[in-house]
PAZA-345408 format. One record per residue (C-alpha): residue number from 1; residue in one letter; x, y, z. Coordinates in nm, 2 decimals. Layout:
<NUM A <X Y Z>>
...
end
This chain:
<1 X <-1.48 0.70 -3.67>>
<2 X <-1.28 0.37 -3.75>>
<3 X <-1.18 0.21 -4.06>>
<4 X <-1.37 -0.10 -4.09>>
<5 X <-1.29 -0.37 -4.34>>
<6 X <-1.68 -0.46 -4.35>>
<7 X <-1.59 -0.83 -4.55>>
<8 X <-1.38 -0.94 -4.26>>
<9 X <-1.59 -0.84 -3.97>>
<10 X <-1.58 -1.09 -3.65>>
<11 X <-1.98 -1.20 -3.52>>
<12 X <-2.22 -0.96 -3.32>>
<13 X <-2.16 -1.13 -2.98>>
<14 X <-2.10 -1.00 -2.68>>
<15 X <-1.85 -1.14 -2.32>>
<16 X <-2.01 -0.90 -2.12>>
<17 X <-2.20 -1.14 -1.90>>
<18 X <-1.91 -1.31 -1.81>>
<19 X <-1.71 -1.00 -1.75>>
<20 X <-1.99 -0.88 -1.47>>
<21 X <-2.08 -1.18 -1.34>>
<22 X <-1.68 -1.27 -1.28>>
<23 X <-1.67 -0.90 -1.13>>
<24 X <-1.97 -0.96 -0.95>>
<25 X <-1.84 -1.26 -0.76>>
<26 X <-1.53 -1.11 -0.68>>
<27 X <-1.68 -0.83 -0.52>>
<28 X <-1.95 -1.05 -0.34>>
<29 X <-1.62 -1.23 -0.17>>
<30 X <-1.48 -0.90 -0.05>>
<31 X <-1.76 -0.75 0.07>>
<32 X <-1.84 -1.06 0.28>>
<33 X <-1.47 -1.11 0.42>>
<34 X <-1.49 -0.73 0.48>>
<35 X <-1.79 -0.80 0.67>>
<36 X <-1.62 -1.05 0.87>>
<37 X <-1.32 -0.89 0.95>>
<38 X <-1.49 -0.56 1.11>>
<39 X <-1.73 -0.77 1.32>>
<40 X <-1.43 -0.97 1.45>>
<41 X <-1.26 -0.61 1.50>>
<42 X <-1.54 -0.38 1.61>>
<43 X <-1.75 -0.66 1.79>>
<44 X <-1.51 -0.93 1.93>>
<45 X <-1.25 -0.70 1.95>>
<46 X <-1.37 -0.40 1.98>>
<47 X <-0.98 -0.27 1.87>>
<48 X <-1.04 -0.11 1.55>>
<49 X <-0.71 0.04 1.40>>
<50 X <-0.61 0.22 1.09>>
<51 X <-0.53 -0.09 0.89>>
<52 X <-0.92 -0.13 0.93>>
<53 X <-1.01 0.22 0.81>>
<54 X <-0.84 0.23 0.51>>
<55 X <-0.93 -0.11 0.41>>
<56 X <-1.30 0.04 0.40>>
<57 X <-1.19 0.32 0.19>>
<58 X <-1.02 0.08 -0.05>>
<59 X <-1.37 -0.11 -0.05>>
<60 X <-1.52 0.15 -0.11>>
<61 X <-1.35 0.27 -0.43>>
<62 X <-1.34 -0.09 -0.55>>
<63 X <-1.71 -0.04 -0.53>>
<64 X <-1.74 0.27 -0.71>>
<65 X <-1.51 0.09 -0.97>>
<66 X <-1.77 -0.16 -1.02>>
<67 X <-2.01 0.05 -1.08>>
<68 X <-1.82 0.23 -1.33>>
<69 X <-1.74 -0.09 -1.51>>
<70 X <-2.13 -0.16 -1.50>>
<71 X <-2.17 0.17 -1.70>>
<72 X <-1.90 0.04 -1.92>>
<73 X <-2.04 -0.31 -2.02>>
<74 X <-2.40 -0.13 -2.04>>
<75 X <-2.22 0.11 -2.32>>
<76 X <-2.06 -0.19 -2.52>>
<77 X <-1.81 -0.33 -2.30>>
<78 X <-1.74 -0.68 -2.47>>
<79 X <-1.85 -0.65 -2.78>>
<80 X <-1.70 -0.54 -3.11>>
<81 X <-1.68 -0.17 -3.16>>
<82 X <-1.83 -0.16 -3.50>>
<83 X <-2.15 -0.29 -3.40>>
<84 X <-2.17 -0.01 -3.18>>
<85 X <-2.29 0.34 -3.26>>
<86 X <-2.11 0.69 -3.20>>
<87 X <-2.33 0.76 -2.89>>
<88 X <-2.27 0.41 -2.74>>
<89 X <-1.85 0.39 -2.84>>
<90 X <-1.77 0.75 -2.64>>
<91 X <-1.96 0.67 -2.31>>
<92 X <-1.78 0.34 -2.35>>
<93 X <-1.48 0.53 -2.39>>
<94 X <-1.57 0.75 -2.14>>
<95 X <-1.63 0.51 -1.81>>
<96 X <-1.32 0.28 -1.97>>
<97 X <-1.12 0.63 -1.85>>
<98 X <-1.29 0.76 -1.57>>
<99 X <-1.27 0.40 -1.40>>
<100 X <-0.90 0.41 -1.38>>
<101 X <-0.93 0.61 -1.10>>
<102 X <-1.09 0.43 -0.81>>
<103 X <-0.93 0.12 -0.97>>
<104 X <-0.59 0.29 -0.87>>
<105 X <-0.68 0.45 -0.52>>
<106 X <-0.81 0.09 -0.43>>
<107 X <-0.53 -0.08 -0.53>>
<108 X <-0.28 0.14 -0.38>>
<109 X <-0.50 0.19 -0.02>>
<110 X <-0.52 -0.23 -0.04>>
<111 X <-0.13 -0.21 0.03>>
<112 X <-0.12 0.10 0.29>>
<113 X <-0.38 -0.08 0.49>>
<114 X <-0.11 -0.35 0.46>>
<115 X <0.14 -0.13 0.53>>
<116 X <-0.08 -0.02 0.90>>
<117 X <-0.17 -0.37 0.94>>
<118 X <0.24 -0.43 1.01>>
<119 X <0.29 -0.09 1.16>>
<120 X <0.06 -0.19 1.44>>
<121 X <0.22 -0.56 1.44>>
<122 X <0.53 -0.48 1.52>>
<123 X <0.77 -0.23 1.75>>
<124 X <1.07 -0.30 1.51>>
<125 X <1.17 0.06 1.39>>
<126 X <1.42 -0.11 1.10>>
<127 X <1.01 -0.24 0.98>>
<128 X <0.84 0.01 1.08>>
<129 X <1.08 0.27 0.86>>
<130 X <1.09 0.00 0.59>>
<131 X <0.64 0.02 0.59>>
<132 X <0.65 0.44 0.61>>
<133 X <0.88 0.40 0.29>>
<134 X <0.65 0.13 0.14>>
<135 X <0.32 0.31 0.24>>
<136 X <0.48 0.71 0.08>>
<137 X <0.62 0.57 -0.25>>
<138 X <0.24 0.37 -0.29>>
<139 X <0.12 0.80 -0.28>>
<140 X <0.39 0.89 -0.46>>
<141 X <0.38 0.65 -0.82>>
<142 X <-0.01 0.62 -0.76>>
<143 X <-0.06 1.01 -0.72>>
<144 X <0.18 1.03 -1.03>>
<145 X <-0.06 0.79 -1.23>>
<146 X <-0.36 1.01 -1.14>>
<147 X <-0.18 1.30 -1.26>>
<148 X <-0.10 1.23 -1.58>>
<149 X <-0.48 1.07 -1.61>>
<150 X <-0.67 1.42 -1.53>>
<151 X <-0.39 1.63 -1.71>>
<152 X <-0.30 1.38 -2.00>>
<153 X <-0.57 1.59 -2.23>>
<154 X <-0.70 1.94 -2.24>>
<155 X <-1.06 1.94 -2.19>>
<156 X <-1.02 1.64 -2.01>>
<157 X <-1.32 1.46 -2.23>>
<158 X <-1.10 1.48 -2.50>>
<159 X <-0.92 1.20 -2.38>>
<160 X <-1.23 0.97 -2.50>>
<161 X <-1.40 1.19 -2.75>>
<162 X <-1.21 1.21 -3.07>>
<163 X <-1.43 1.48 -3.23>>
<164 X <-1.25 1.74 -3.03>>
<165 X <-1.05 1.92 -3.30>>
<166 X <-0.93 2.21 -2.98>>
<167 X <-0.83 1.95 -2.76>>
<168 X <-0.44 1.87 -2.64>>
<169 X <-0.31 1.59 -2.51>>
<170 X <0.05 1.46 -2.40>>
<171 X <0.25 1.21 -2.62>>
<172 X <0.16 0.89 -2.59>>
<173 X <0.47 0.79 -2.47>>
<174 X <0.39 0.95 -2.11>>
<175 X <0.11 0.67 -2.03>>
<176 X <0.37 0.40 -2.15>>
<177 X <0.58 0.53 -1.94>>
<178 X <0.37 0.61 -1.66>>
<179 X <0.18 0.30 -1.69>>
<180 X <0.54 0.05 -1.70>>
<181 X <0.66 0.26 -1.38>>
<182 X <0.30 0.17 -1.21>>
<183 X <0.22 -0.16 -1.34>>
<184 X <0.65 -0.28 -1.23>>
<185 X <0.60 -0.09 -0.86>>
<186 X <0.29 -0.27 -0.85>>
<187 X <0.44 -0.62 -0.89>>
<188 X <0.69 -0.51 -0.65>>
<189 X <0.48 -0.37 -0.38>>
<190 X <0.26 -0.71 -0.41>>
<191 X <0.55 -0.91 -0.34>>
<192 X <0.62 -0.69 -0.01>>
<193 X <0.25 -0.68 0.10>>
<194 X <0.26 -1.05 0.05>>
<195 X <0.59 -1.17 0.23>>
<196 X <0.65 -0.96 0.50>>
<197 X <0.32 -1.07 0.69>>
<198 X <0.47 -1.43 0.60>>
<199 X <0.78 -1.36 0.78>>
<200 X <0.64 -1.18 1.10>>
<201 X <0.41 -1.51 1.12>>
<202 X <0.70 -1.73 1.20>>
<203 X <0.77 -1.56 1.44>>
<204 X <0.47 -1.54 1.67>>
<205 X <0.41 -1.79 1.98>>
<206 X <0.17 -2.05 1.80>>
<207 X <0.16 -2.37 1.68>>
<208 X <0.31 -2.53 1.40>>
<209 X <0.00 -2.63 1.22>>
<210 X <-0.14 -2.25 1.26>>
<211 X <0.16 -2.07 1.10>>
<212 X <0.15 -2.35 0.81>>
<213 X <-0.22 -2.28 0.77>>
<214 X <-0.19 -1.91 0.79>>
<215 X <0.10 -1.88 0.53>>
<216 X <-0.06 -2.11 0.27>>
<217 X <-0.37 -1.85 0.36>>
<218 X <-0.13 -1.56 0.30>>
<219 X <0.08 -1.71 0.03>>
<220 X <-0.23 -1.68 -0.16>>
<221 X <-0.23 -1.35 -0.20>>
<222 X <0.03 -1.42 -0.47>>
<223 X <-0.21 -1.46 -0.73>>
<224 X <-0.22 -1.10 -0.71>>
<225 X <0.15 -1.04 -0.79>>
<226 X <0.09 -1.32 -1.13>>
<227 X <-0.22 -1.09 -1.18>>
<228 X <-0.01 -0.76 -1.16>>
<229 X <0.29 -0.92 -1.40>>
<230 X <-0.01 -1.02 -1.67>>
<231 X <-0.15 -0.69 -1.67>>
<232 X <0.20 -0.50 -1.74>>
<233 X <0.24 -0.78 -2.00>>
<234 X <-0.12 -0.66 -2.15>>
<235 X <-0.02 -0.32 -2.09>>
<236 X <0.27 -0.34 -2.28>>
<237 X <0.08 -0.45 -2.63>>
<238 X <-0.18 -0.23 -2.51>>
<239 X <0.01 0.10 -2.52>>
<240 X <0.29 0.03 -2.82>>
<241 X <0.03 -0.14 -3.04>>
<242 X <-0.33 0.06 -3.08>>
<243 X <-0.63 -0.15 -3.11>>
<244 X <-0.95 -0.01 -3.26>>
<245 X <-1.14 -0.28 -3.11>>
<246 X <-1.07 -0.15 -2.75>>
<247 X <-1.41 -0.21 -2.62>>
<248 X <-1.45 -0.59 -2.71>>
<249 X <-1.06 -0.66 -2.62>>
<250 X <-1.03 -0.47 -2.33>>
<251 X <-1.20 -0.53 -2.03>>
<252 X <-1.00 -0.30 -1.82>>
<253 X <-0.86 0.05 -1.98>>
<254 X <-0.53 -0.07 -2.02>>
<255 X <-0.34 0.29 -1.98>>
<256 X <-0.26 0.20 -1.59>>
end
């Protein structure tokens, strides 16, 4: 399936332990701050609102997207794909594809639940225009993205199968594309779901040492913005340059 210079060929080993358990973790910590924030909003509260809904959903699919990544690492998922055989390199393939999807409803319903979070913040109708906007173009370059993922190859497991001699699939140049136009709105969107919270904060009737504590809180969330400009970087190589060894040096699909 590949050619294989077998005097230059890197050790059997494996990073998929520290993939999962670094996946693991992460979803641990949102599960339990999920956990936290619907008992303070259904129990304490008892006002849940939309922002709550679709953060759920988003959990949800993040879930699902574990799981797929599970099936992913079980298949070969950090190691080097010569080790593997033909059966274990196309299920690898395989959930590598298929988890693209729930990773890009999550992310996008992350930031509409943003997006309801202000809407229900906030009577301004210059910000409450300024989140519809936000929240329609999220459904509009994320929908795209799923798009070209179903329709990128006719049968569709012919996108990870490449004994398929029938099969059709777009240029490549559509996922560059596609992905660059996600992967920039992405960074963009992060930036927006990030500040604007920041600047509504100021300007709420509490103390000093609250809004300093609740912006550095916030401010955090810009690790996700870094994360979203390292994966268009990786994205980038990713899509121009084709790696045989997908499986060992890619622990996400890198089309989206």
């Amino acid at each position: 399936m590949f050619d294989i210079d077998e005097n230059n060929l890197l050790p059997n080993e494996t990073i998929a332990t520290k993939v999962i358990v670094t996946m693991a973790l992460s979803s641990a910590f949102v599960v339990i701050t999920l956990g936290m924030r619907l008992y303070c909003r259904f129990i304490k509260l008892k006002k849940p609102a939309w922002d709550d809904a679709t953060i759920v959903l988003a959990t949800i699919c993040s879930l699902v997207q574990l799981i797929f990544n599970a099936l992913f690492i079980h298949y070969g998922q950090g190691r080097h794909v010569y080790y593997l055989n033909r059966h274990q390199i196309l299920q690898a393939y395989k959930f590598s594809s298929l988890v693209m999807f729930p990773f890009i409803f999550c992310t996008a319903i992350t930031k509409i639940s943003v997006g309801f979070m202000v809407l229900r913040l906030t009577q301004a109708k210059w910000m409450r225009y300024y989140m519809y906007a936000l929240m329609t173009s999220l459904v509009i370059v994320n929908g795209g993205c799923v798009i070209i993922l179903s329709l990128h190859c006719r049968p569709i497991y012919a996108t990870w199968d490449f004994s398929v001699k029938n099969g059709r699939c777009w240029d490549r140049k559509v996922y560059t594309i596609g992905s660059s136009v996600q992967g920039l709105w992405s960074v963009v969107t992060d930036l927006v779901c990030t500040s604007t919270p920041l600047f509504m904060i100021w300007k709420l009737r509490m103390g000093t040492d609250q809004k300093i504590a609740t912006t550095i809180l916030i401010g955090a969330g810009l690790a996700t913005t870094a994360c979203s400009i390292g994966r268009c970087v990786y994205v980038y190589h990713a899509t121009t340059k084709l790696n045989q060894d997908q499986t060992c040096m890619s622990p996400i699909n890198p089309q989206f």
